[in-house]
DRENDO-1510 file (C-alpha; in Angstrom, 1 decimal, always signed):
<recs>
REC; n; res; u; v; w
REC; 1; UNK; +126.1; -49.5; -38.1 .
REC; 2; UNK; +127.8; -46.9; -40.7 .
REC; 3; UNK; +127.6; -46.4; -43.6 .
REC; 4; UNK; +130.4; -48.4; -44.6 .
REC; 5; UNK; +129.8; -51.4; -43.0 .
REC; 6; UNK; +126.2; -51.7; -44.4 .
REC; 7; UNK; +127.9; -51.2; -47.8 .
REC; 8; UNK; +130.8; -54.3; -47.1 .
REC; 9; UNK; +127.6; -56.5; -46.5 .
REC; 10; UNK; +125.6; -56.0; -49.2 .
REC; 11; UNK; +129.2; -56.5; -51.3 .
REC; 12; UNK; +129.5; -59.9; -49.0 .
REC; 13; UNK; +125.9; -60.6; -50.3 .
REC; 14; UNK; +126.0; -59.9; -53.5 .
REC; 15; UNK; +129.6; -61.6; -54.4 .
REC; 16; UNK; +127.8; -64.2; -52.0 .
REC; 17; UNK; +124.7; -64.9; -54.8 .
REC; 18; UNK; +127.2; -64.1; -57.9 .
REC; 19; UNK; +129.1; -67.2; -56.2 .
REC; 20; UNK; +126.0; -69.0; -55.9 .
REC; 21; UNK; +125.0; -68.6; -59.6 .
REC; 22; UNK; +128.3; -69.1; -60.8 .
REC; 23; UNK; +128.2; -72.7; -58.8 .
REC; 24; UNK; +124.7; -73.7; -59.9 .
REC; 25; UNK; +126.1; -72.1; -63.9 .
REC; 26; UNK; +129.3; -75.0; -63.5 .
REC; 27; UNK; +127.3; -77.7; -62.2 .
REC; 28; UNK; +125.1; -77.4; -65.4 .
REC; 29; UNK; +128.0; -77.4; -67.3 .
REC; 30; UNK; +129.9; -79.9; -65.9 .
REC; 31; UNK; +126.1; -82.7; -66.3 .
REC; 32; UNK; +126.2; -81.1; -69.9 .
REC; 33; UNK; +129.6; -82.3; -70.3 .
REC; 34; UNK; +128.8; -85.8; -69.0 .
REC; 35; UNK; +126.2; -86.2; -71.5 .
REC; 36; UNK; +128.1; -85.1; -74.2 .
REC; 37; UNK; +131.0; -87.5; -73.1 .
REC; 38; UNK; +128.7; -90.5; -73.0 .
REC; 39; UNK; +127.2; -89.5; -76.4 .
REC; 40; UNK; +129.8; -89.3; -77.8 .
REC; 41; UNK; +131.4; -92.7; -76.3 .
REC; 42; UNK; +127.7; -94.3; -77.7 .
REC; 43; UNK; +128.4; -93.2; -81.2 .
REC; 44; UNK; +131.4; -94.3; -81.4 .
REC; 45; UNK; +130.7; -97.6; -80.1 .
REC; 46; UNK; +128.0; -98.0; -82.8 .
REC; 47; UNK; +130.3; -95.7; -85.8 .
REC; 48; UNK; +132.9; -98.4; -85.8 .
REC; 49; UNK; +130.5; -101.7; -86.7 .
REC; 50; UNK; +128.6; -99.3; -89.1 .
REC; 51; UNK; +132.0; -98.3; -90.8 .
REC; 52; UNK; +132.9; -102.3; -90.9 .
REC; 53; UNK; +129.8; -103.0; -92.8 .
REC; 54; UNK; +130.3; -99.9; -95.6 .
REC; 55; UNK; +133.4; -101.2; -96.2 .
REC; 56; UNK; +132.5; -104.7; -96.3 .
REC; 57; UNK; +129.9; -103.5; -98.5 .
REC; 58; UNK; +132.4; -101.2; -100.8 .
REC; 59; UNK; +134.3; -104.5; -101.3 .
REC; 60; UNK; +131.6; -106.4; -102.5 .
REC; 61; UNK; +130.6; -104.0; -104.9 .
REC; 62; UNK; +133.6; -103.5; -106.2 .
REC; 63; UNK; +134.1; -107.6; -106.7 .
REC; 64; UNK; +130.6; -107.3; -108.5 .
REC; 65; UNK; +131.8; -103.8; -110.9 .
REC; 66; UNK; +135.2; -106.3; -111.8 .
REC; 67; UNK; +132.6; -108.8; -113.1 .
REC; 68; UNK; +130.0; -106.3; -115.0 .
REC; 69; UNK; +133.3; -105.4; -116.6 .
REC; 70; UNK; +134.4; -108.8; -117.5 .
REC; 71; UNK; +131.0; -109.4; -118.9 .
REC; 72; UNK; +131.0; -106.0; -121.0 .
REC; 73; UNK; +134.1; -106.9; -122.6 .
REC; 74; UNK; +132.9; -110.4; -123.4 .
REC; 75; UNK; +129.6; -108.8; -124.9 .
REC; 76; UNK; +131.9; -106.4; -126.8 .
REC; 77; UNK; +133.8; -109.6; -128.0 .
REC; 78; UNK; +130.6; -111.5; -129.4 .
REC; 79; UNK; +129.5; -108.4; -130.8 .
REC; 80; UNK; +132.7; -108.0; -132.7 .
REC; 81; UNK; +132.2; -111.7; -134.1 .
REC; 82; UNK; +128.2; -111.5; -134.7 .
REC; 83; UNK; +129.5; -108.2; -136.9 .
REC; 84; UNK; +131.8; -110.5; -138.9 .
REC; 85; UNK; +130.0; -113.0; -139.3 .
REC; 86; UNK; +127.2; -111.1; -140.6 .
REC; 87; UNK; +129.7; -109.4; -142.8 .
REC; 88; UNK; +131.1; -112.5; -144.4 .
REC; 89; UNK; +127.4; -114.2; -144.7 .
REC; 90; UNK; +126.1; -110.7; -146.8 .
REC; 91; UNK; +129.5; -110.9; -148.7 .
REC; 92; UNK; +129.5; -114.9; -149.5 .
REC; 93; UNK; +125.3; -115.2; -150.3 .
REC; 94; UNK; +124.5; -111.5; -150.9 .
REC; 95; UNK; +125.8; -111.8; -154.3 .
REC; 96; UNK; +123.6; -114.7; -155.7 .
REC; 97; UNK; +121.0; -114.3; -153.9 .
REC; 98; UNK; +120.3; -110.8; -155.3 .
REC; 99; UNK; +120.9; -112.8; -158.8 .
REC; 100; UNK; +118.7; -115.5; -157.9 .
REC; 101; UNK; +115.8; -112.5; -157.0 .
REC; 102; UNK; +116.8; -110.6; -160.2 .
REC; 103; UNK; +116.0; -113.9; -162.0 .
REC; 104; UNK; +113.2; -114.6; -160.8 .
REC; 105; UNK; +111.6; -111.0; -161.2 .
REC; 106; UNK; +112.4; -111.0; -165.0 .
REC; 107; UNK; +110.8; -114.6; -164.9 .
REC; 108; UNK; +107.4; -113.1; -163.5 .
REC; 109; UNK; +107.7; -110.3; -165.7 .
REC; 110; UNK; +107.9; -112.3; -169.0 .
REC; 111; UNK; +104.9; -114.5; -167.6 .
REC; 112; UNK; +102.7; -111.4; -167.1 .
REC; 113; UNK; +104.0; -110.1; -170.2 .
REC; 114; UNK; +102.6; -112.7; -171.5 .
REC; 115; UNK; +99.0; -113.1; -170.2 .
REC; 116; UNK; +98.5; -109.1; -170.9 .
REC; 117; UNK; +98.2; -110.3; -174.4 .
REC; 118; UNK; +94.4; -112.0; -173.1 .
REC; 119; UNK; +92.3; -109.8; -172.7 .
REC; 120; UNK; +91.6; -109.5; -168.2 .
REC; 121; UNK; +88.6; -109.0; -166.0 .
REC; 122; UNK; +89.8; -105.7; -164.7 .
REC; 123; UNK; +91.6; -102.7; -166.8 .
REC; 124; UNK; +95.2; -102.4; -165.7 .
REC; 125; UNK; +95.2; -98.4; -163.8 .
REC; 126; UNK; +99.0; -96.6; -164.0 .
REC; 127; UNK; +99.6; -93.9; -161.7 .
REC; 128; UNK; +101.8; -90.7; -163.6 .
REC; 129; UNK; +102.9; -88.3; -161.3 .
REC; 130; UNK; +102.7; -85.2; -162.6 .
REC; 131; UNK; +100.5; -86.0; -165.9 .
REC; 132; UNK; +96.8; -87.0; -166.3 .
REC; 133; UNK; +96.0; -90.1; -167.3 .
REC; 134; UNK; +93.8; -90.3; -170.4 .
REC; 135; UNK; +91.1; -92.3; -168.5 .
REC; 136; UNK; +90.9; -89.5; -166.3 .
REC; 137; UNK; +90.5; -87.0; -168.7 .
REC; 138; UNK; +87.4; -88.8; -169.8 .
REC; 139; UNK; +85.8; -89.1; -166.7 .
REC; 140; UNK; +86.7; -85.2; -166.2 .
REC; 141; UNK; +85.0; -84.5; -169.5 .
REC; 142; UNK; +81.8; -85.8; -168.4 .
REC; 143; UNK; +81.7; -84.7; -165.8 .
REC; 144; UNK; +82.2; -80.9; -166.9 .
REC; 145; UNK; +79.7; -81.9; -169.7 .
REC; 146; UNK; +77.3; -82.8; -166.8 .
REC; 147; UNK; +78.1; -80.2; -165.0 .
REC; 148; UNK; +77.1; -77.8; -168.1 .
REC; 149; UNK; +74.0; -79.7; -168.7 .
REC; 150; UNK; +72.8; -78.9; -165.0 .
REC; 151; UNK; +73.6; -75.1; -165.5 .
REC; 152; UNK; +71.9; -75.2; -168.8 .
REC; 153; UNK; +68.4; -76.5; -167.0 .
REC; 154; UNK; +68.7; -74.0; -164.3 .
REC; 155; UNK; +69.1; -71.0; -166.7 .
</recs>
């Protein structure tokens, strides 16, 4: 054999195992491909129920948001009228009832104007802010006097 024709067969060989790889390469491809198709065949067989039921579902809420709103505006409305009516009741009793209260404090206060003229079980105490009042300046006197006395003894 020469040189040449040793070199033709191991071409013949080696396009014969490129060919071989390239088969077994395209049969992969082509099962791949199968697979894919029949995915993609499955999803779309379940997709379009699933897409029924989101907008059967999208429909239903937006029936339900029409009636939130119809509610929100009727809440508005009574809102409106409780504000009114509140309005009118403060503008038609507010007046005499404050009169009535006004009365009846100036009623208490000539009655307890009144009974401070007896003499009472317990002294009446009137908080100044700002000054001293003369029953505590007493009880601050003795006790600085006290306080004097004690130093006094220790000394």
């Amino acid at each position: 054999m020469s040189g040449g024709e040793v070199a033709g067969i191991l071409v013949a060989v080696f396009w014969a195992i490129l060919v071989s790889f390239l088969a077994v390469a395209l049969a992969r491809l082509a099962q791949t491909l199968r697979a894919t198709t029949k995915l993609v065949a499955d999803v779309t067989e379940q997709a379009v129920p699933l897409l029924n039921d989101a907008s059967a579902a999208v429909r239903s809420a937006q029936t339900q948001i029409d009636r939130v709103d119809a509610i929100a505006s009727d809440v508005q409305e009574v809102t409106s009228n409780a504000s009114a009516l509140s309005t009118t009741v403060a503008s038609t009793f507010g007046g005499p009832l404050v009169k009535v209260a006004a009365f009846g404090y100036g009623v208490r206060r000539a009655l307890t104007g009144r009974r401070e003229d007896r003499p009472s079980a317990e002294p009446r105490r009137e908080v100044i802010v700002g000054r001293t009042v003369p029953s505590a300046r007493r009880v601050r006197r003795a006790q600085r006097a006290a306080d004097r006395a004690h130093r006094e003894k220790g000394n």
